[in-house]
TORSEGU-879738 format. One record per residue (C-alpha): x, y, z; residue number from 1. Coordinates in steps of 0.2 Angstrom, whole numbers, plus 2048, in hexadecimal, padded with zeros to 3 digits. Example, Ala and Ser with C-alpha at 12.3 -4.5 7.8 and 13.67 -1.06 7.14 Angstrom:
<lummars>
LUMMAR     X     Y     Z     n
LUMMAR   83E   7EA   827     1
LUMMAR   844   7FB   824     2
</lummars>
This chain:
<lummars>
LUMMAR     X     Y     Z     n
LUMMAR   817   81E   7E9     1
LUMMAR   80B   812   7E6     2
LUMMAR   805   807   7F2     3
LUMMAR   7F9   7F8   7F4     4
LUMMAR   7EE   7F2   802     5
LUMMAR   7DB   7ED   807     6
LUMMAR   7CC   7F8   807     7
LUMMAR   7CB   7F4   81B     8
LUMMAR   7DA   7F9   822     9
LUMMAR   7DC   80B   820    10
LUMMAR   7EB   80D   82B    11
LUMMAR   7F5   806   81A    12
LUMMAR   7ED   812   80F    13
LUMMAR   7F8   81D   805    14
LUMMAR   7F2   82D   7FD    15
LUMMAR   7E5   82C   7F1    16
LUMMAR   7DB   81D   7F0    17
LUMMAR   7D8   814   7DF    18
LUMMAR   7CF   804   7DE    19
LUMMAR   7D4   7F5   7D4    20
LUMMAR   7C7   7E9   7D8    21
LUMMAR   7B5   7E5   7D1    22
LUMMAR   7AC   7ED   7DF    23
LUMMAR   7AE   7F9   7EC    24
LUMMAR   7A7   7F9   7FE    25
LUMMAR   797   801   802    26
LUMMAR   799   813   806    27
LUMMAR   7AC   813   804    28
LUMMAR   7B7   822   7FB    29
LUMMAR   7C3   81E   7EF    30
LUMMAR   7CA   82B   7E3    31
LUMMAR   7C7   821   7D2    32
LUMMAR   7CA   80F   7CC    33
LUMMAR   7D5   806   7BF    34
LUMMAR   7CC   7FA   7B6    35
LUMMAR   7DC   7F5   7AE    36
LUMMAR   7E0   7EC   7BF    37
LUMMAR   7CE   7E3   7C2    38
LUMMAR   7CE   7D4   7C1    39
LUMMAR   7C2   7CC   7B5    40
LUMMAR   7B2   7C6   7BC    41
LUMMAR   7B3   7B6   7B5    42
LUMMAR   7C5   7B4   7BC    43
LUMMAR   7BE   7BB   7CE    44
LUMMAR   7AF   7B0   7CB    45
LUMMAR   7BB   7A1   7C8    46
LUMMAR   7C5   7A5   7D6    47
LUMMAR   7B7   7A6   7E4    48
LUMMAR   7B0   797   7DD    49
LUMMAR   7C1   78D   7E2    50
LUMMAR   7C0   787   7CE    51
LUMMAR   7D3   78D   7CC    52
LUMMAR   7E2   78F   7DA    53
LUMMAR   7EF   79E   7DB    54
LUMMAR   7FB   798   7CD    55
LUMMAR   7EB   799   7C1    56
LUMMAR   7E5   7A8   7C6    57
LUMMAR   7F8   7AF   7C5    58
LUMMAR   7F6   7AA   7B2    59
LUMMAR   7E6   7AF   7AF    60
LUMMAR   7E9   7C1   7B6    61
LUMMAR   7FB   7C2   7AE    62
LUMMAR   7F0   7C0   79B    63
LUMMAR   7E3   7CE   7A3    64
LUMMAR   7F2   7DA   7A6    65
LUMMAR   7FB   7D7   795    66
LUMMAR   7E8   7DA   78D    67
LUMMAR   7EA   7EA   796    68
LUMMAR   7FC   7EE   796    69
LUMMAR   7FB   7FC   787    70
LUMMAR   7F1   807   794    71
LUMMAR   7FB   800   7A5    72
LUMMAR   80A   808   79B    73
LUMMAR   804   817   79A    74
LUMMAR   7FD   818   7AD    75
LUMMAR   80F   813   7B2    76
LUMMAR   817   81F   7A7    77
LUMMAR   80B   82D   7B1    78
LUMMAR   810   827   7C3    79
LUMMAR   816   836   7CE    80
LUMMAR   824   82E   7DE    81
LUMMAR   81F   83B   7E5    82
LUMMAR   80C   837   7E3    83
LUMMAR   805   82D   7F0    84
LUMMAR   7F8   81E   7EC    85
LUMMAR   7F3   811   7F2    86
LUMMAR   7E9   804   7E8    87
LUMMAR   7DB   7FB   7F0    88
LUMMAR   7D3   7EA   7F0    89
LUMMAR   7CA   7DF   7FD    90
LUMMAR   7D5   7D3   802    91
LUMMAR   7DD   7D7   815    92
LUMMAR   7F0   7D7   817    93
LUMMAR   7ED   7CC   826    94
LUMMAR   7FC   7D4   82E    95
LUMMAR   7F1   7DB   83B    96
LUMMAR   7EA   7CA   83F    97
LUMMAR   7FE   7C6   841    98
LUMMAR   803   7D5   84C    99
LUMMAR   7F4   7CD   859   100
LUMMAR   7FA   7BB   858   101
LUMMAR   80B   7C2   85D   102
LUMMAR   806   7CD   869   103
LUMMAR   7FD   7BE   872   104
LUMMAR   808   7AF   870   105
LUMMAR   819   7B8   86C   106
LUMMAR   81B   7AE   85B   107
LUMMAR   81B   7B5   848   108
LUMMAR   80F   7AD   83E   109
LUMMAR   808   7B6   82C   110
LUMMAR   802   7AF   81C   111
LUMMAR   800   7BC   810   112
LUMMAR   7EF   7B8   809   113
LUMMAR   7F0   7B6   7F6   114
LUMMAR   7E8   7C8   7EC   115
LUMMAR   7EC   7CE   7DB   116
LUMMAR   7F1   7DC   7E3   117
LUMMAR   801   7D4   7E7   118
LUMMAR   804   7D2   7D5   119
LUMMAR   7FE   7E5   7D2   120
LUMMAR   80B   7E9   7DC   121
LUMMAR   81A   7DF   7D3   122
LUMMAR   814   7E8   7C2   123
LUMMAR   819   7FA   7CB   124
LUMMAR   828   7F1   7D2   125
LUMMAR   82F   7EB   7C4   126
LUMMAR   82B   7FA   7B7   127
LUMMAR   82C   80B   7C2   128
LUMMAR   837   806   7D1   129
LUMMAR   838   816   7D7   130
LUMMAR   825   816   7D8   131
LUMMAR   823   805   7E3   132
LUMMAR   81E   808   7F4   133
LUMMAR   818   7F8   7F8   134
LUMMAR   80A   7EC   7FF   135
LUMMAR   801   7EF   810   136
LUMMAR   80B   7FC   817   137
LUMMAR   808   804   825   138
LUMMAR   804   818   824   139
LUMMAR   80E   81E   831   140
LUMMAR   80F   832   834   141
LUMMAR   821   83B   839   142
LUMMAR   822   84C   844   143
LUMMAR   827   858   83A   144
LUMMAR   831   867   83E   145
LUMMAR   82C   876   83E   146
LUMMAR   837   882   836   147
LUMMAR   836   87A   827   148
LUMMAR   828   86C   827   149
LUMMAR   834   85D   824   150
LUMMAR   831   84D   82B   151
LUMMAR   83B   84C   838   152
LUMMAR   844   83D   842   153
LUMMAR   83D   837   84E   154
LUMMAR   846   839   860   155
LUMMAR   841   829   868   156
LUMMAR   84B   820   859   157
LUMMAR   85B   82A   85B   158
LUMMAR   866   823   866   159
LUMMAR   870   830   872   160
LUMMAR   862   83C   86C   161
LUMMAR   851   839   875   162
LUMMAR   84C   84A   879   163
LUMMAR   84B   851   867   164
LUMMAR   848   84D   856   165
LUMMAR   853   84E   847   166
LUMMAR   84F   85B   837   167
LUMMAR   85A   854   829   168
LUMMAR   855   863   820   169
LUMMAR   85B   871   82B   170
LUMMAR   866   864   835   171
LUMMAR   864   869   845   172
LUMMAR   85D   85F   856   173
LUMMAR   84B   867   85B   174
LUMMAR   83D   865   866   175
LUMMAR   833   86E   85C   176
LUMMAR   829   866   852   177
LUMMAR   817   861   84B   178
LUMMAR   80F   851   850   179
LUMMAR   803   847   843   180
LUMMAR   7F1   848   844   181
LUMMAR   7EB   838   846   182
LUMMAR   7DE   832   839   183
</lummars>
């Protein structure tokens, strides 16, 4: 699956890491970088220079990706689903900003900052749907059981069933099980 989300919030990071902007932070790790996805630097330079608004940039980008659709092509035709990764730019979600607002005043507000990631995405979307995980999601570790180290569901969102977890694999009810490590 491939994901997308910022450099800065690791708890939305996916598998290996691939960068798709012109820099990387200092003394972070990513696992490579696809140039294919980086945006010029004139169009960057344009765009932090407020000389162009979103639709522009949209534009602009879209004619970068059909420049380099021949070798996108390929790298979508070598997706794995079963691959994790997640591709990175600097940009925060600005959900977590919105989970605090919430949490303080009990009212939903989130404006999904504008990143050609966003647009990344739609690319996988639309051409390897069984490869789209999606945008800024969070990295959430299951149990697992172990008999058969599946991913097990969890008791506390099985109703009747709060003392176990569930093994679709070997379907059976179980208290046996291994816990995440956290990150």
């Amino acid at each position: 699956m491939i994901y997308t989300a910022s450099y800065f919030e690791p708890h939305r990071h996916h598998g290996q890491l691939f960068s798709i902007s012109r820099s990387i932070p200092h003394n972070f790790r990513v696992d490579g970088r696809l140039e294919f996805f980086v945006p010029s630097a004139d169009l960057l330079q344009d765009w932090k220079q407020k000389r162009i608004n979103e639709e522009e940039y949209t534009s602009r980008y879209r004619e970068e990706v059909k420049a380099n659709f021949p070798v996108i092509k390929v790298w979508l035709a070598n997706l794995d689903p079963k691959k994790h990764i997640t591709l990175l730019c600097w940009e925060r979600s600005g959900m977590d900003e919105a989970l605090k607002h919430w949490e303080k005043t009990g009212k939903w507000k989130h404006e999904r900052p504008f990143c050609h990631r966003n647009l990344v995405i739609k690319i996988v979307q639309k051409f390897r749907p069984d490869c789209y995980g999606g945008t800024d999601i969070l990295k959430v570790l299951m149990p697992i059981c172990r008999n058969c180290l599946t991913e097990v569901i969890p008791a506390l969102i099985t109703e009747g069933f709060d003392d176990a977890h569930y093994c679709p694999k070997c379907r059976i009810w179980t208290k046996q099980v291994l816990e995440p490590e956290c990150a």
